[in-house]
C-alpha positions as CSV (number, residue, x, y, z in Angstrom):
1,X,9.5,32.6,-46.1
2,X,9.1,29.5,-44.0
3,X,8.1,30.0,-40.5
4,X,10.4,29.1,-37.6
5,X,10.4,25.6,-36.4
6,X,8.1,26.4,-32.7
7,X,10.8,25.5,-29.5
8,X,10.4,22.2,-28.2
9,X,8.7,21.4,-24.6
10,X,9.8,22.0,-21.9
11,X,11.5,18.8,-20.0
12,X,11.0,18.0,-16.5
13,X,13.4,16.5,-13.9
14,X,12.8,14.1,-11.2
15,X,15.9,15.0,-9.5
16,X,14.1,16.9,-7.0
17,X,11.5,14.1,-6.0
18,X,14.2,11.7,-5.6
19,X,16.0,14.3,-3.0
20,X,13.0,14.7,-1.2
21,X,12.1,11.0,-1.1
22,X,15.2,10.3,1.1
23,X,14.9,12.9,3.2
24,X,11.7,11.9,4.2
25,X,12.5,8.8,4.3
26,X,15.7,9.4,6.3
27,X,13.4,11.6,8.5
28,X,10.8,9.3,9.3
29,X,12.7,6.4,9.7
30,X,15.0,8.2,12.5
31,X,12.1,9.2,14.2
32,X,11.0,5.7,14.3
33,X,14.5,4.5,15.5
34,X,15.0,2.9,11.9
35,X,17.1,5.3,9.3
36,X,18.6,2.9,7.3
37,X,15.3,1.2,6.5
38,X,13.8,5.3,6.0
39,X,16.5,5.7,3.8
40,X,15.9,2.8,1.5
41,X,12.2,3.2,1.3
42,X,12.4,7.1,0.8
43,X,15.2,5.8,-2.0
44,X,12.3,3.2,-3.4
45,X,10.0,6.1,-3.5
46,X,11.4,8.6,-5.2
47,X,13.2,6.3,-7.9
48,X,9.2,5.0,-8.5
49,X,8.2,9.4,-8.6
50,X,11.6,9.6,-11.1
51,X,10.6,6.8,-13.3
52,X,6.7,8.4,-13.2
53,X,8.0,11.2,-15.0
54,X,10.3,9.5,-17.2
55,X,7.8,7.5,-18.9
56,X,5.5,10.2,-18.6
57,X,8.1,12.3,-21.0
58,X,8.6,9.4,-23.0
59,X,5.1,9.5,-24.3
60,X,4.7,13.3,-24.4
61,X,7.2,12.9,-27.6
């Protein structure tokens, strides 16, 4: 008998990084009068954390 093929690794999402990237940024920039600006740097942060782990998964195959 051949033995069963093992299950594959488990994959990990960025989703939540990129959530919390905003929020912060949202968060910080309102408390420093500038929310639009918080948002796009929280955005810039968390899409750098998402790509992290993408290529970090890429290689892991």
């Amino acid at each position: 008998m051949t033995d069963p093929a093992p299950p594959p690794p488990p994959r990990r999402a960025g989703g939540v990084l990129l959530a919390a990237g905003i929020l912060g940024g949202v968060v910080i920039g309102s408390v420093l009068g500038q929310p639009s600006i918080g948002f796009l740097a929280g955005l810039g942060v968390g899409l750098a954390a998402v790509a992290l782990i993408w290529v970090g998964e890429r290689r892991r195959r």
